[in-house]
GUVOPA-293101 format. One record per residue (C-alpha): x, y, z; residue in three letters. Coordinates in pm, whole numbers, plus 32768, in hexadecimal, padded with zeros to 4 digits. Last residue first. Example, Ala and Ser with C-alpha at 12.3 -4.5 7.8 and 13.67 -1.06 7.14 Angstrom:
BEGIN
85577F9682CASER 84CE7E3E830CALA 
! end
This chain:
BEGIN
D92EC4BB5742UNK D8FBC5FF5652UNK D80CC6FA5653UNK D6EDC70F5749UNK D57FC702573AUNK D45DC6C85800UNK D2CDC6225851UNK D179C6B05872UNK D058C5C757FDUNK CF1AC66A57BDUNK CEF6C5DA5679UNK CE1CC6355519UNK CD57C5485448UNK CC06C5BB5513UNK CC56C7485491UNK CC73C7165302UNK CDB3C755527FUNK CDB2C859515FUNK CE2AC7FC500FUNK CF4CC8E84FC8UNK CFBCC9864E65UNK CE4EC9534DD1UNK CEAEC9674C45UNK CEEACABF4BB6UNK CE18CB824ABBUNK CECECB904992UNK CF9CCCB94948UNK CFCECD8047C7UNK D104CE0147DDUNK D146CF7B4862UNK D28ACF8248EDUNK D2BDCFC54A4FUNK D3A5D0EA4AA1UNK D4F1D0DC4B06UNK D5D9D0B74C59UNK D511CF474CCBUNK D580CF0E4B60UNK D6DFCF3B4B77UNK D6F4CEE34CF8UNK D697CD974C62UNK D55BCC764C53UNK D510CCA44AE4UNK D3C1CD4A4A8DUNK D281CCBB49D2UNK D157CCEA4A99UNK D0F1CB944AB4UNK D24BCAF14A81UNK D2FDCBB74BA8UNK D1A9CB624C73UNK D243C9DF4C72UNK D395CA364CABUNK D32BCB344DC9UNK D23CC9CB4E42UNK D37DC8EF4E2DUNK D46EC9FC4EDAUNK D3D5CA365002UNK D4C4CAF750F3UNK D5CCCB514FE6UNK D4C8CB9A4F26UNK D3EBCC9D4FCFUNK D4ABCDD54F78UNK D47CCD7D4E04UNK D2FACD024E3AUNK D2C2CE2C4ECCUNK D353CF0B4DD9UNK D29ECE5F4CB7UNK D166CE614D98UNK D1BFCFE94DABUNK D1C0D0074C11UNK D067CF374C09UNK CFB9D0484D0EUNK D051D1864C2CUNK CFEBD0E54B07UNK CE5FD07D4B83UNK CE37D1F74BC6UNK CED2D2574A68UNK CDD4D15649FDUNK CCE0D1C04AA1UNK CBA3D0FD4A79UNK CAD5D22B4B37UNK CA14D0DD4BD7UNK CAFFCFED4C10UNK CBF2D0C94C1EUNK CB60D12F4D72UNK CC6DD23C4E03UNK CC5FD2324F3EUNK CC3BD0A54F78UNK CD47D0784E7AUNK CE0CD16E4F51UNK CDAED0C250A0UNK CE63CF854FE9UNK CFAAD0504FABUNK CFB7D0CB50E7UNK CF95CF8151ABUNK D093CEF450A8UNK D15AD00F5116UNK D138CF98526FUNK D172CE4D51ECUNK D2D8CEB5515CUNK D349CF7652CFUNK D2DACE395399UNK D3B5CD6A52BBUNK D4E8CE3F530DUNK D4AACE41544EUNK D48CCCD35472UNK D5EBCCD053C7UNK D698CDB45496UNK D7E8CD41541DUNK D871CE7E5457UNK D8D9CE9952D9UNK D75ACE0052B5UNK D6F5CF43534DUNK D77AD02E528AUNK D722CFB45141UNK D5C0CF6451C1UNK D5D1D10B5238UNK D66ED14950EBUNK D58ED0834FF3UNK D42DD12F50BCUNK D4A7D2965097UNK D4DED20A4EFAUNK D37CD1694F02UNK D2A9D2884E64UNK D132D2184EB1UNK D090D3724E7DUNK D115D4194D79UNK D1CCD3384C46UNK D1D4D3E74B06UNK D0D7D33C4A0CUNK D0DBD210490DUNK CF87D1A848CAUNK CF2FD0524922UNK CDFECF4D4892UNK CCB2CF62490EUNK CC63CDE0492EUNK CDB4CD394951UNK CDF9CE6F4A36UNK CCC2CDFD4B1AUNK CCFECCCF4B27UNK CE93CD054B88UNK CE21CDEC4C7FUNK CD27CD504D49UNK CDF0CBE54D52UNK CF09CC954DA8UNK CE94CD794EC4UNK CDBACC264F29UNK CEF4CB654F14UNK CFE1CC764FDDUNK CEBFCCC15105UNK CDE6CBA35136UNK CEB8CA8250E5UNK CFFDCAFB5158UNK CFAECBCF528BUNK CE3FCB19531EUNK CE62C9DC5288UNK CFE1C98952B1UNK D026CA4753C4UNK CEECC9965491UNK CF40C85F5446UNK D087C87654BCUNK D028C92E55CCUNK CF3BC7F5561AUNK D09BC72B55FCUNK D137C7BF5702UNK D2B5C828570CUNK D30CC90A583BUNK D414C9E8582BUNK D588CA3B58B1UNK D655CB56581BUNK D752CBA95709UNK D63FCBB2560AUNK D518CC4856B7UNK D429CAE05652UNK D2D5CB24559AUNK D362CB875458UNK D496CAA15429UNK D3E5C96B5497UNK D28BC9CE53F7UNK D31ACA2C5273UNK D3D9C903526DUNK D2B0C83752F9UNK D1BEC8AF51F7UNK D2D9C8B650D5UNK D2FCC75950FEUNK D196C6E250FEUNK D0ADC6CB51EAUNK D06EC50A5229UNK D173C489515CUNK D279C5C551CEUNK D215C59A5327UNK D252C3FD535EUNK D3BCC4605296UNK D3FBC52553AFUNK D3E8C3F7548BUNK D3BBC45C55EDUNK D4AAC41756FAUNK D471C3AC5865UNK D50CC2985895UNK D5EAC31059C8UNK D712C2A458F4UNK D6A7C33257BFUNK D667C4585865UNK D591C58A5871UNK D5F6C6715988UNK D5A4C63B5AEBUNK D4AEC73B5BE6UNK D360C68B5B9CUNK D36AC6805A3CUNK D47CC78859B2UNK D4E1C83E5888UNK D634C88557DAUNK D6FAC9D857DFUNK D7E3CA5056E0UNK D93CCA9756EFUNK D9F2CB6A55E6UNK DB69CB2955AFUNK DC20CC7D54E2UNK DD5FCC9A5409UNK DDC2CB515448UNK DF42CB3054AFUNK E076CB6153BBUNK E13DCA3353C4UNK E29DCA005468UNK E278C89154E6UNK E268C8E5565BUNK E19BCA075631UNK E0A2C9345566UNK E0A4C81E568AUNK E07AC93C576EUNK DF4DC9D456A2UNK DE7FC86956C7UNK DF06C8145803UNK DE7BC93558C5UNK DD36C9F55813UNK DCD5C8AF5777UNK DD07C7E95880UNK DC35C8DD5963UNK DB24C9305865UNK DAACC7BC582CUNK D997C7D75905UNK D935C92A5899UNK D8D3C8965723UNK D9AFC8F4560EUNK D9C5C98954C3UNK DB16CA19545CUNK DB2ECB56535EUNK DC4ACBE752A3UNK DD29CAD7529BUNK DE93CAF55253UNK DEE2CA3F515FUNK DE0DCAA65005UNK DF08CABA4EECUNK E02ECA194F5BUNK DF7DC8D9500AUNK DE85C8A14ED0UNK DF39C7744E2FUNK DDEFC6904E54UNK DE66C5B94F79UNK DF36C6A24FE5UNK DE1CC7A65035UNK DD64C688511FUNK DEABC6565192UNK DEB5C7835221UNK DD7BC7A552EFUNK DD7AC6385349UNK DE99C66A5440UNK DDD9C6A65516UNK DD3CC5205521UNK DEA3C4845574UNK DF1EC57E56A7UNK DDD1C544571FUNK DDB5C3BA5704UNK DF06C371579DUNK DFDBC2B356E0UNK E02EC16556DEUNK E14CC0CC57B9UNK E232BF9357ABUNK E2ACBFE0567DUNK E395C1395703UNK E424C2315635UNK E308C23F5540UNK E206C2195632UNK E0E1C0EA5595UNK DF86C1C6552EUNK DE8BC16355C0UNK DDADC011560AUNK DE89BF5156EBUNK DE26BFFD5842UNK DEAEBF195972UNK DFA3BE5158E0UNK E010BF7557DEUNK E08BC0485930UNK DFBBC1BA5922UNK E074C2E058A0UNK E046C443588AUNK E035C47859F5UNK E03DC5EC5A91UNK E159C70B5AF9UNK E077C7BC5BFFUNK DFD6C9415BAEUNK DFBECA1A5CCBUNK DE67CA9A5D6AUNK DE9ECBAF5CADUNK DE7ECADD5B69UNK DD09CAAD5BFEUNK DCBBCBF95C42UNK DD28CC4E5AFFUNK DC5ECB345A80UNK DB16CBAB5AD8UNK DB7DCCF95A8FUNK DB56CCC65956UNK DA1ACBDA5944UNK D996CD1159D8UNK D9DACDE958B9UNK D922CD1157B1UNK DA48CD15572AUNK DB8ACC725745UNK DC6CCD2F5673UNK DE16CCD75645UNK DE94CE2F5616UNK DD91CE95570CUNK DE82CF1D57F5UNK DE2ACE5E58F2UNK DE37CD2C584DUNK DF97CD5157A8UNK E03CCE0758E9UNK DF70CCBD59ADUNK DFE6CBD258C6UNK E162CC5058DAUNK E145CC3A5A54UNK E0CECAD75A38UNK E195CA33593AUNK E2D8C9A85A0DUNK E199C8E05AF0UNK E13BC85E59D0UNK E252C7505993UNK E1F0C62C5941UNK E1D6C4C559BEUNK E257C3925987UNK E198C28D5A56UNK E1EFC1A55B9CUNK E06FC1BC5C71UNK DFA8C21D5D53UNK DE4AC2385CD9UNK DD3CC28C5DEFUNK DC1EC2185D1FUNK DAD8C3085CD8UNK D99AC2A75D78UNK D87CC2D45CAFUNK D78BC3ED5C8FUNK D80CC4235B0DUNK D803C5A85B13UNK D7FAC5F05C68UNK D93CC4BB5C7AUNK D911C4545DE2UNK D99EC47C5F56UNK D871C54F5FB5UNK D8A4C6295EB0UNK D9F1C6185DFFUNK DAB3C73D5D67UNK DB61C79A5EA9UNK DBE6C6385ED5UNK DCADC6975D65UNK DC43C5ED5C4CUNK DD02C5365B45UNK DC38C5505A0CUNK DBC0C3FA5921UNK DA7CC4675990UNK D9B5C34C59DAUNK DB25C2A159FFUNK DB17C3845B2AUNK DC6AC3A35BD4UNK DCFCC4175D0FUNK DE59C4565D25UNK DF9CC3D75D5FUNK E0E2C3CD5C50UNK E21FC33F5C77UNK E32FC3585BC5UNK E3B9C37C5A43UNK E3E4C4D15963UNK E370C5655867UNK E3B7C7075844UNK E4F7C65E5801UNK E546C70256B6UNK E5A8C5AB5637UNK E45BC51A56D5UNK E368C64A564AUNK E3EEC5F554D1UNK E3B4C4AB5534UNK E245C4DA5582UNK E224C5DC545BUNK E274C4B3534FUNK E187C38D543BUNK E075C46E541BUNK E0FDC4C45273UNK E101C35B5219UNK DFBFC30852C1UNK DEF4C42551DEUNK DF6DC36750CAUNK DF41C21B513AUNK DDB3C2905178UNK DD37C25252CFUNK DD28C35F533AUNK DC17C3BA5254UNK DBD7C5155176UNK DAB4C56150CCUNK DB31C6784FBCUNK DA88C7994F12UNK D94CC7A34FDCUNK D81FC8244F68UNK D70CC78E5026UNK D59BC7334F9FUNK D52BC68950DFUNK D500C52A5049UNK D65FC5484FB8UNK D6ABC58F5131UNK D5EAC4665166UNK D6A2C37C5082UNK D7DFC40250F3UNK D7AFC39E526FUNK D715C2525207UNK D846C205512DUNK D914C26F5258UNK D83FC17A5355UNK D872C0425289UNK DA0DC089522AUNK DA21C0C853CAUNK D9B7BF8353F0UNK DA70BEBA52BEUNK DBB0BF435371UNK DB6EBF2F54D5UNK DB1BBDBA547FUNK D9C5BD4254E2UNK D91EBC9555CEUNK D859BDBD567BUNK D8E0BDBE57A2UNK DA17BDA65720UNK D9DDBECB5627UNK D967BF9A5768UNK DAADBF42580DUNK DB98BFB1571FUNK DADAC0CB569CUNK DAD1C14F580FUNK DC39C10D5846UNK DCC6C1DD5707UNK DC8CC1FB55C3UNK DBAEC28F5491UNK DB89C3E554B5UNK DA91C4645378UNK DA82C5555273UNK DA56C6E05226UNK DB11C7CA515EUNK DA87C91A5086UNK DB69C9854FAAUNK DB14CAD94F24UNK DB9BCBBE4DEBUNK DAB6CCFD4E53UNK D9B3CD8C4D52UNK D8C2CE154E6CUNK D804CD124DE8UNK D8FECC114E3FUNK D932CCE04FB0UNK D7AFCC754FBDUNK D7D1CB0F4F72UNK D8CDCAD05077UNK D83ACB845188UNK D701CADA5159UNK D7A7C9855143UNK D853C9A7526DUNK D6E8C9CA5301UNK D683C8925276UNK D78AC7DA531EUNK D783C8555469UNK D603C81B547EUNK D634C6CE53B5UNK D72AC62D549DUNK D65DC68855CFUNK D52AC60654FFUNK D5A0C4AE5533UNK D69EC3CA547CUNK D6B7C270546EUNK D7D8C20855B8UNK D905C1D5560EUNK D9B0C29954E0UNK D9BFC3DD5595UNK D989C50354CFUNK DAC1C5DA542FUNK DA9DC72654AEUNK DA26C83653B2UNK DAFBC90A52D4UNK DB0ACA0B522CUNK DBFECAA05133UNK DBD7CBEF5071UNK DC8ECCA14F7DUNK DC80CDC44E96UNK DC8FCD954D0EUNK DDD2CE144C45UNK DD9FCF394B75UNK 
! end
């Protein structure tokens, strides 16, 4: 029996700058999705990568004396060094500027030109290289970029442009009818309203004197390619690259943040219209978090180093804290005390002590096989099952430590270490095996690491059996706590992409 599918995705990060914990929020929680559909024995590709052209490259390689070329080669390796760093799965890190990936932007550009859906005039609109997004005057507050708080420029220019003005009742049938999902809901209507509003054929080009760092037009030398049109098409030549288009095209899941929804929910499914491919099956937008009103930046200067937090907590600390303390789909708040705080009071004090406990007391006492009664985890398997399908992931986590809560009053309860139990001391080993199962897509160094203690495989096979009764070693601390004058007070945001 062939193996089920699944394809996600997350943006590909802007090359202008080292990456922030933006990147990593997005990133990491692609990674959760991907490693659970693998335990749920799924055949996944999971695709992330970076954007490497366009204006803002240009210029911030200039400024800093460098060629676009070495520049964005810097700031990739950086970008996979810390998602190495953050323990990600990926199957493929894409880059624009691979000749591969070059070959098939400047392939679907002429394919677009013969079916003239490209054609030449003049194009008018305000533009935030912050952004790299035409915005409309409606989108600007108090005459500036809200994202960037610059001024955008009034570009009036000759440019090719495409057609997505002939896409915008087929969109709407397509987004309406869910056939292409947004979700969270609101994100939906979001754009409804906004395709409503009419859509307007847009520039795909920009003239090679004034932007040199893209890809050159096929039909035309003179012009280089729009940075949009260039980065989406990411998601399929990050297939091509390693022969995977049949097998896994279309996606099943896109990661984005809400400032990117609008190109993505326009251009994005138009271009695929336009070229005859099947559309994402769903595109879930997440939040970011705010310091004084504006997201985190790299242009405002504002990022923090995720790298900085993995030294100083650990990875699976600030995995754990991103995608448990922030509603995914919505806007948080990332502070470093709550950090602190997650990581001491939830991971520390209640899965290492519950470990720690355990595993010295079954290295003491020994187990005795014995029909599970009290801490049966198959209720708990189908509500986390559910919920990750939603991609309620902070649900999901705050349904495993309530059975961790559970699981420690039953030690409590039941004293082993004074009845020494070992039918007691069983049933609390078999439910850190199912723990540490349901927990590993979230935290996968510290499930590997209680995997070897208690001596189960991280599958649906074994989360689905019962523990075998090796002899266990009492485990290792799983997470030094932090002590209170080393942490920060210092609030500060995330976003996804540019």
């Amino acid at each position: 029996m062939e193996k089920k599918k699944y394809y996600i995705t997350t943006p590909v990060y802007y090359a202008n700058a080292e990456p922030h914990i933006g990147s990593a929020y997005t990133t990491i929680a692609a990674d959760v999705l991907a490693r659970w559909n693998r335990i749920l024995g799924k055949e996944v590709f999971f695709l992330t990568g970076t954007d490497e052209h366009g204006q803002k490259i240009q210029e911030t390689a200039e400024k800093a004396g460098k060629e676009p070329q070495k520049f964005v080669d810097e700031i990739t390796k950086k970008f996979q060094e810390t998602f190495k760093l953050l323990n990600i799965s990926n199957n493929n890190f894409i880059r624009t500027s691979d000749k591969e990936h070059k070959k098939e932007v400047q392939k679907i550009l002429q394919e677009l030109y013969e079916k003239k859906l490209i054609y030449k005039g003049e194009y008018e609109s305000y533009y935030c290289v912050g952004c790299e997004q035409y915005l409309t005057e409606n989108d600007l507050v108090d005459g500036k970029c809200p994202l960037h708080n610059r001024e955008p420029e009034l570009r009036k220019e000759n440019a090719y442009l495409f057609k997505l003005s002939a896409f915008e009742k087929d969109l709407l049938k397509l987004i309406k009818s869910e056939k292409y999902q947004i979700s969270p809901k609101k994100r939906q209507k979001e754009v409804i309203k906004f395709i409503e509003t009419g859509l307007k054929d847009i520039s795909i080009s920009r003239l090679k004197e004034k932007v040199s760092w893209g890809i050159e037009l096929p039909f035309d030398k003179e012009h280089t390619c729009f940075v949009w049109v260039d980065a989406f098409w990411n998601y399929l030549t990050g297939l091509k690259e390693k022969k995977s288009f049949d097998k896994f095209w279309p996606p099943d899941t896109q990661l984005l943040a809400k400032d990117i929804l609008r190109v993505h929910a326009t251009i994005w499914p138009a271009l695929l219209l336009a070229t005859e491919n099947e559309l994402p099956k769903k595109l879930f937008v997440h939040g970011y978090f705010t310091i004084n009103g504006k997201k985190m930046s790299k242009s405002l200067g504002n990022a923090i180093s995720p790298e900085n937090l993995v030294n100083k907590y650990g990875v699976d600390s600030l995995r754990y804290f991103l995608l448990r303390k922030i509603p995914f789909g919505e806007d948080g708040d990332f502070s470093e005390t709550s950090l602190a705080e997650a990581h001491n009071n939830e991971l520390a004090n209640k899965l290492g002590n519950l470990v720690s406990r355990v595993s010295a007391l079954a290295e003491k006492y020994g187990l005795e096989k014995t029909q599970i009664k009290t801490l049966k985890s198959s209720p708990l398997l189908k509500k986390v099952s559910s919920l990750l399908e939603n991609l309620e992931l902070d649900k999901a986590l705050s349904e495993i430590f309530a059975f961790i809560d559970k699981t420690n009053e039953y030690i409590q309860k039941s004293k082993p270490w004074e009845s020494k139990d070992k039918k007691v001391l069983y049933e609390l080993s078999n439910a850190i095996k199912d723990i540490s199962i349901l927990l590993s897509p979230f935290i996968p160094e510290t499930s590997e690491r209680i995997s070897k203690i208690f001596n189960f495989e991280l599958t649906l096979k074994d989360l689905n059996s019962p523990l075998s009764t090796t002899k266990i070693k009492k485990a290792p601390i799983l997470f030094e706590k932090i002590a209170d004058d080393n942490k920060t007070k210092t609030h500060s945001t995330i976003q996804s992409s540019k």
